[in-house]
N, C-alpha and C positions, 0 to 999 in steps of 0.2 A: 849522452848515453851513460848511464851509471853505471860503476863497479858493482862487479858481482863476484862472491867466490869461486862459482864455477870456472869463472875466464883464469884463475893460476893454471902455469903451467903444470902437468905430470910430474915432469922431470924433476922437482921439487919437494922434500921430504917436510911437511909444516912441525913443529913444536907446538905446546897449549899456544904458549909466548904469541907464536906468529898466529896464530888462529884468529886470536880473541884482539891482538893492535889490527889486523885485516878487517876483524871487522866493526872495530870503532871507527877505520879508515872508509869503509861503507855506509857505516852511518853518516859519519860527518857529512860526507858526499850528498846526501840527502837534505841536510841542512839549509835553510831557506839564506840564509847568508855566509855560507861554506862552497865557493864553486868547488867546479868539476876539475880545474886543475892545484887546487888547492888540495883535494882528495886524494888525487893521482900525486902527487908532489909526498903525502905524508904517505904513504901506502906504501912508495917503490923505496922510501927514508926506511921506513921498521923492515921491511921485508928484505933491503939487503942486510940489516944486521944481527938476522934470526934466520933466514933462510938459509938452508945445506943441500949440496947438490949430491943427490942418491948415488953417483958415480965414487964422489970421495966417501963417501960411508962405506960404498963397497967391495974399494979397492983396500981400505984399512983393515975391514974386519978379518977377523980369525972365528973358525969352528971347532968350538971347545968337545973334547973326547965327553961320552958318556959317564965317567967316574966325577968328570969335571960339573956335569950340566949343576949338579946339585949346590954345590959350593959358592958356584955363580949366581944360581937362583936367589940365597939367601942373601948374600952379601948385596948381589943387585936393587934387592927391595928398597933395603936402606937407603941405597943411593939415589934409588926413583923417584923415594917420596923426598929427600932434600932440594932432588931437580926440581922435581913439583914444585914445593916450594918457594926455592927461588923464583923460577917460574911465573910462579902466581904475582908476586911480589915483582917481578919486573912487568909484568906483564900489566898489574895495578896500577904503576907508578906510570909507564908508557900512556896508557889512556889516558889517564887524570889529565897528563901534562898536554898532551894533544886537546883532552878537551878545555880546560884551563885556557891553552892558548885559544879557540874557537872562542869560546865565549869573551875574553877580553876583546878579541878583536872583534866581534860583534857588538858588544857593549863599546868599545871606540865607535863603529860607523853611528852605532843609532843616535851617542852623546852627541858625535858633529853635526849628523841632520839635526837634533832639536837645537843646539845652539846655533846653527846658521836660519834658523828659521825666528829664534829668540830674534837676533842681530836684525833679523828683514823687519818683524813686527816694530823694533824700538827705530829703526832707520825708518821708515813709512811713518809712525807717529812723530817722529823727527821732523820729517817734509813737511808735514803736513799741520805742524804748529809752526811752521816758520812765520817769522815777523820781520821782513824785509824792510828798509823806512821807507820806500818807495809805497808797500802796502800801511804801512805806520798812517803816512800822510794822508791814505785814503781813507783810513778809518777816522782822524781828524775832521777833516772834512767835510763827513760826513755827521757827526757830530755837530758841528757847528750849524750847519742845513737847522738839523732837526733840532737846534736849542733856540734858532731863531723863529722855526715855525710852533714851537712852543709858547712863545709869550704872546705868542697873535691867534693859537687855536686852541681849544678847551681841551680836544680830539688826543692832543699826543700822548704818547706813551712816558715821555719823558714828565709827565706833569710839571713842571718846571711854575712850583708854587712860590707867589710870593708872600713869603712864611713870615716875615719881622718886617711889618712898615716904622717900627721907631728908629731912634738915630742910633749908630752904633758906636761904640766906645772912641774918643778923641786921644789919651794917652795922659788927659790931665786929671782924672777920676781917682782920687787916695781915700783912703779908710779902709775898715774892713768891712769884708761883704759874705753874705751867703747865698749859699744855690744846692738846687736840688735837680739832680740826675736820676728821673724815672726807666727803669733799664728791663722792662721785662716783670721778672721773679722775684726781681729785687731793684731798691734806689741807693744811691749816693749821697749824702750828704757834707756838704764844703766848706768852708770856712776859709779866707784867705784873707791876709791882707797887702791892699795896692798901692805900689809906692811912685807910680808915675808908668809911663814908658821908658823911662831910662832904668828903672827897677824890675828886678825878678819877683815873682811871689814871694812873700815871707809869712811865716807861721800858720804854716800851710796845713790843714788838718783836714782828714777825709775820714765818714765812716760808712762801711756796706750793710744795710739792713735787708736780710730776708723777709719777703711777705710770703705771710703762709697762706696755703691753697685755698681755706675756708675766706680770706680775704679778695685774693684772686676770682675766685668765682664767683665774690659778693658783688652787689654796687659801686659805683666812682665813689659815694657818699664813706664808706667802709674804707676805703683804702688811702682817702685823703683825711680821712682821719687818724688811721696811720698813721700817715706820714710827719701830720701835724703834730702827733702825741712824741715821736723819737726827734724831730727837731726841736720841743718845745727840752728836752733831755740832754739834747747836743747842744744847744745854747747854753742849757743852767752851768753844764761841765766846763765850760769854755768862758764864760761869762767876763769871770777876772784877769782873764786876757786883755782884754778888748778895753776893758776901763768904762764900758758904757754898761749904764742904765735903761737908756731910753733906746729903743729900739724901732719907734715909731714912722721915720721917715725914711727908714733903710727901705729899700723892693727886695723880694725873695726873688733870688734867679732860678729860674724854671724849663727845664731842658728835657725831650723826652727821646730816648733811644727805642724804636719799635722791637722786637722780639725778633731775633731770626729765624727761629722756627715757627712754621704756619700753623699748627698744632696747638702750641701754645698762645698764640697770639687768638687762634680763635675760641681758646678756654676762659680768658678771659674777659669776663662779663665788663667789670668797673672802668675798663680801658675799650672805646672802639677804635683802634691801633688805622682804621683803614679809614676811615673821617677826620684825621686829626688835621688834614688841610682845609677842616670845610671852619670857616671865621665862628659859626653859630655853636658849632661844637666844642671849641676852644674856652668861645668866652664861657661859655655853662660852667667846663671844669674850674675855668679860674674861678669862678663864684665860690663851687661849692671848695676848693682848697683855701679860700680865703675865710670863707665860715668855717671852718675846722679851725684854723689858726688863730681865729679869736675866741672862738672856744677853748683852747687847750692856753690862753693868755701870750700867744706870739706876735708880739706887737710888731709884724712885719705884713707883708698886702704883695702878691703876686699879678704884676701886670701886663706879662707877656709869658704865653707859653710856645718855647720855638724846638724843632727839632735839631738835636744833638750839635750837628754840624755846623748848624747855623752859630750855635754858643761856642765853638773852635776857630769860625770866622769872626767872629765877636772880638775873641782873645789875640788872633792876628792882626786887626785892623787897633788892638789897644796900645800894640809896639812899632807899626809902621803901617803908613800911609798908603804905600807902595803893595799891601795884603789885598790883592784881591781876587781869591779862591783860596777852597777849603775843602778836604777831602776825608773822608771817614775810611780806610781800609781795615776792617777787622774780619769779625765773622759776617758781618754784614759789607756793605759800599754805599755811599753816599755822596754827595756834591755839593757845591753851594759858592755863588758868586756875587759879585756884587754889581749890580746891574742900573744903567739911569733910569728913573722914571717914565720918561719919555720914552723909552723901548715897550714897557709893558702895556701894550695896547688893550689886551685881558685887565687890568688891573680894577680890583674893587675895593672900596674902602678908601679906609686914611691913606693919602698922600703922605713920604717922608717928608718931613720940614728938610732936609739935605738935599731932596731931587734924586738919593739913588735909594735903591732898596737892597736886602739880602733876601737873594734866589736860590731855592729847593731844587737842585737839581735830582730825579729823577732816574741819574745815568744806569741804574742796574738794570733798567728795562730798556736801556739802547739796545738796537738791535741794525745791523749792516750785514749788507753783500760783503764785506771785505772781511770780517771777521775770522781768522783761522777756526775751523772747524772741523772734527775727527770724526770716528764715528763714536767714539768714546762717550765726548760731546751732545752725539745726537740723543744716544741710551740714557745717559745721565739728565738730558729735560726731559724725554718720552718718559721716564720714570718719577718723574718729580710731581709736587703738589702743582704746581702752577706751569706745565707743558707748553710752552710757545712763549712764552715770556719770563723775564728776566735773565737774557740771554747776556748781555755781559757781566750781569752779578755773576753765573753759573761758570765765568773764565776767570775771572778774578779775583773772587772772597775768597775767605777764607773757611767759609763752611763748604766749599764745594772742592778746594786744590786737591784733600788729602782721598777725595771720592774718583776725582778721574786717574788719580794714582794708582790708586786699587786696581780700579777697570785695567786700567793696564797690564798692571802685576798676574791681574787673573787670566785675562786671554793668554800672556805668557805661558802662565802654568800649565792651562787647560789644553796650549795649541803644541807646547813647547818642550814640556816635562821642566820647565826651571826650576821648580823646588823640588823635583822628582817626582819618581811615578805615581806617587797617592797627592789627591790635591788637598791644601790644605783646607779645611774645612772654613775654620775663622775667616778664609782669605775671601771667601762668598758674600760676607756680611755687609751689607752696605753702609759708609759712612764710620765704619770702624776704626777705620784710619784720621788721626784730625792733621789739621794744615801745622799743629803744635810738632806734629809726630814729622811730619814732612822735611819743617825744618831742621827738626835735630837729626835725620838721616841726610839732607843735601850736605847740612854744614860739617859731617864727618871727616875731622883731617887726619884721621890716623893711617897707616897706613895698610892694615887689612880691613878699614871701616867695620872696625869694633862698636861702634853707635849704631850704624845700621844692624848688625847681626844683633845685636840686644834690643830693638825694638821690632825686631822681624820674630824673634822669641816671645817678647812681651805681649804684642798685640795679637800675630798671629800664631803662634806657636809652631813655627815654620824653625824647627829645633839645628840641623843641621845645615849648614850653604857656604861654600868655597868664597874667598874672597873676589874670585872674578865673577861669579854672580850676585855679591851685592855691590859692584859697582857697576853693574845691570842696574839694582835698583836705585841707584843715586841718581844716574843717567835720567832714568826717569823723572823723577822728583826733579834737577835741573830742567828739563824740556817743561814742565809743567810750569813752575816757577816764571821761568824767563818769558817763557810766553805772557804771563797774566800781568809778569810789573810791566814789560814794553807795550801790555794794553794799558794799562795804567797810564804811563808815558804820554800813549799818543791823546786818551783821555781827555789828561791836562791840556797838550797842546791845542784839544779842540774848545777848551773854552777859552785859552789866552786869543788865538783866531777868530772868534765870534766877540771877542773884546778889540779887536784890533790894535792888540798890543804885540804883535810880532815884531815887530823891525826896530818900533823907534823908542820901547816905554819897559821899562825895570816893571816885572810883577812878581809877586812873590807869593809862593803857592803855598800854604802850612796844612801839614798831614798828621793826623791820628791815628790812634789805631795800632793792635798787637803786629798786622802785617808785616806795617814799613818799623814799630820801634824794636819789635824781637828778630823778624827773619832779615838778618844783614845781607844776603846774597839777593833776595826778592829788593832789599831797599838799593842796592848796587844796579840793578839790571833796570830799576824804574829814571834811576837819576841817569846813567849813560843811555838808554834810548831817549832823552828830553834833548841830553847833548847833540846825539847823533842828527837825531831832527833837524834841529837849528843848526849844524854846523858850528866850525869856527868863528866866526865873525860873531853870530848871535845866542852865541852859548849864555854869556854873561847877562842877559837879559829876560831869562828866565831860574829863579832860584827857588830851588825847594826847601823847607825847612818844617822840623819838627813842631808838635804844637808844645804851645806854654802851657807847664802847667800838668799836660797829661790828659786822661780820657775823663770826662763829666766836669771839666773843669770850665768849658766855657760856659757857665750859669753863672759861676762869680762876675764876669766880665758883662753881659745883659744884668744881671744886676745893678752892678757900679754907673751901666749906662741908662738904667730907665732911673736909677736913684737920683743921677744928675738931671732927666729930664724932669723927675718931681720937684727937685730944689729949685730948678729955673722957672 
């Protein structure tokens, strides 16, 4: 039942004062988050200390004589309008405060429903990227199935190519060498020289050359002349390095990184990026970059073109024996292992003279029942170029971590008010966010996550946010992270398991890539779920380590080893 002014008693003499808090005490009362005895509570508060009972008014007053009425009149006015006054003035300040408090404490209930609702959305996406090792092992597992039904079916998803039948580096290959890292927009160019496996690179030189778009969209013919005309540039400069002349019996290492985005991958005329496992394809480009190269006077001959990874497997198997897997994490994912001959029941072409080969693994298009999966997850492949496939690249790259962040951050906003009540506009934009930005907000150790609030500026223009809302967004950023290296993790352990080097055989796994060598916390959470796997006992039997050398670096390493199969 609401207050109403009728229901005051008679017996009661009101002031403006008491009027006008009565019926802000009315209003309030109607207030969709002001109960009824919240009204009643402020109502009986103002009214005993403004109400007067008509009894004491009338036992005080005196009936001034008629000579007197006039004297009173006058003087009285004065006095009316100061009551007034004050009055008003109390009367002002009594509302405000009443309403002041209303609206705070309504602005507290609404803040706690959004951020207990914030807390439910990040605990649920919580759950629900768990990576338990019990689920780890299933995801291994599974993995291994589908690497071995790969070498026996054309059918799989993993294509599991085998991309380099020549022998791979021994550790006793010295001189200098070069290689060329095709990466999209742009290549690599290398130069190193090999001092053994007991030797680091030495006089190590890399240069980035942009191809411009009328090249890009031109023919392979175009673009391998290119490349031919800057290396034939990067040699002369480099020349009196090296002490040689003759250049003749060196191999150019030949390495290709496909594009990560499908966009440009499919603007590209000169490059068919989606053939590059078919043999007949390969050899054409080596052709036509080997005619460029004696055109432009580079007395070098290119006689394997392998993908990226394959040339980082290269580079681990030139330092130890015991390399056998190789992993690309960057904006991209990749694999690559070394496998015996005798396994690849698929296999066409030249036989390795060693009996094993290096295998393309395929894994971004793994795809399992076990995989944690949100709906975040789901949005992010229903909206992709490629929906239903490459479902653990879209958990793991690094073109995809800083996109399900977002998703996140936005249902926050949209469900939660976390940035408050206008949404940020930026915060809509898909892929705004990169796994660069990711990292520098998880890795925030300050203590109001000053890095976060300056790239929550940067990117989104999300201008003002308390520090207990951006370790909202770190939270995040952690759940994402940790989830994708302990897929990582389990990754690996599905192809030491399809090797059968679990229990009783040292393997050592080398990783590329901006992922694991910039984001320390992604490369912490990849190396303890490998441990946790294995346990105690067989921890030491699986070791991770970075690649030599760096990214486009294993072309020097397929060089040094087809240069050694030429001399032999």
């Amino acid at each position: 039942m609401q207050n109403s002014i009728c229901d005051l008693k008679p017996s009661y003499s009101l002031n403006p004062c008491a009027n006008v808090a009565i019926l802000v005490a009315v209003v309030l009362s109607n207030h969709s988050s002001f109960s009824v005895e919240d009204s009643e509570q402020t109502s009986q508060s103002l009214s005993a200390a403004i109400l007067v009972p008509l009894s004491d008014i009338q036992s005080t007053a005196s009936f001034p004589t008629r000579d007197s009425r006039q004297t009173f009149h006058n003087s009285g006015i004065e006095k009316m309008r100061k009551e007034v006054v004050a009055a008003a003035v109390t009367v002002t300040t009594a509302a405000a405060a009443v309403a002041a408090m209303v609206l705070v404490r309504h602005w507290k209930r609404q803040n706690e429903r959004s951020w207990r609702h914030a807390k439910r959305i990040l605990r649920k996406f919580a759950r629900e990227s768990a990576t338990p090792v019990t689920e780890l092992w299933l995801v291994a597992n599974d993995l291994a199935v589908d690497m071995q039904t790969g070498l026996i079916s054309e059918q799989s998803k993993l294509g599991m190519f085998p991309f380099y039948s020549g022998s791979l580096p021994t550790g006793d290959e010295k001189g200098v060498y070069y290689g060329i890292n095709l990466r999209g927009d742009n290549f690599l160019i290398l130069r190193a020289q090999l001092g053994g496996k007991n030797e680091i690179l030495s006089e190590f030189q890399r240069e980035e050359v942009q191809i411009p778009f009328r090249v890009i969209s031109a023919d392979s013919k175009e673009l391998f002349d290119l490349i031919a005309l800057e290396l034939s540039k990067f040699v002369s400069l480099h020349e009196d390095l090296t002490g040689k002349t003759k250049l003749e019996k060196l191999k150019l290492g030949f390495t290709i990184s496909p594009p990560v985005d499908q966009a440009a991958a499919s603007s590209c005329r000169g490059i068919d990026w989606r053939r590059l496992t078919d043999d007949t394809v390969r050899t054409q480009m080596m052709t036509e970059i080997n005619v460029a190269l004696l055109k432009h006077g580079v007395e070098m001959q290119v006689s394997a073109m392998v993908d990226e990874v394959i040339g980082c497997l290269a580079g681990a198997r030139y330092y130890s024996r015991e390399s056998v897997a190789a992993l690309s994490l960057g904006m991209a994912v990749n694999a690559a292992y070394i496998e015996s001959v005798q396994e690849v029941q698929k296999l066409q072409g030249q036989l390795s003279n060693s009996g094993e080969m290096a295998i393309s693994v395929n894994w971004g298009n793994f795809s399992s029942i076990h995989l944690p999966m949100t709906e975040f997850d789901a949005s992010l492949d229903s909206e992709s170029t490629n929906p239903g496939s490459g479902i653990f690249e879209k958990l793991i790259s690094g073109m995809y971590l800083g996109e399900i962040v977002r998703k996140v951050l936005l249902k926050m906003a949209q469900e939660a008010a976390l940035f408050g009540d206008n949404l940020p506009i930026k915060l809509t934009i898909p892929y705004l966010l990169r796994s660069h930005d990711v990292a520098i907000m998880h890795q925030d150790t300050s203590e109001d996550y000053e890095m976060v609030d300056e790239k929550l500026k940067e990117i989104f223009e999300i201008s003002s946010t308390t520090p207990v809302v951006r370790e909202i967004v770190a939270e995040v950023c952690d759940i994402v992270a940790e989830r994708g290296a302990r897929l990582v993790g389990a990754g690996i352990m599905g192809i030491v398991k399809k090797l059968g080097r679990i229990a009783n055989k040292k393997s050592v796994i080398t990783v590329e890539g901006g992922l694991y060598e910039h984001y320390r916390i992604f490369r912490n959470y990849l190396h303890s779920s490998v441990w946790e796997m294995l346990g105690s006992d067989l921890s030491d039997n699986v070791i991770i380590e970075h690649s030599h050398g760096g990214s486009g670096a294993g072309a020097l390493f397929i060089a040094a080893s087809q240069t050694r199969d030429a001399d032999s």
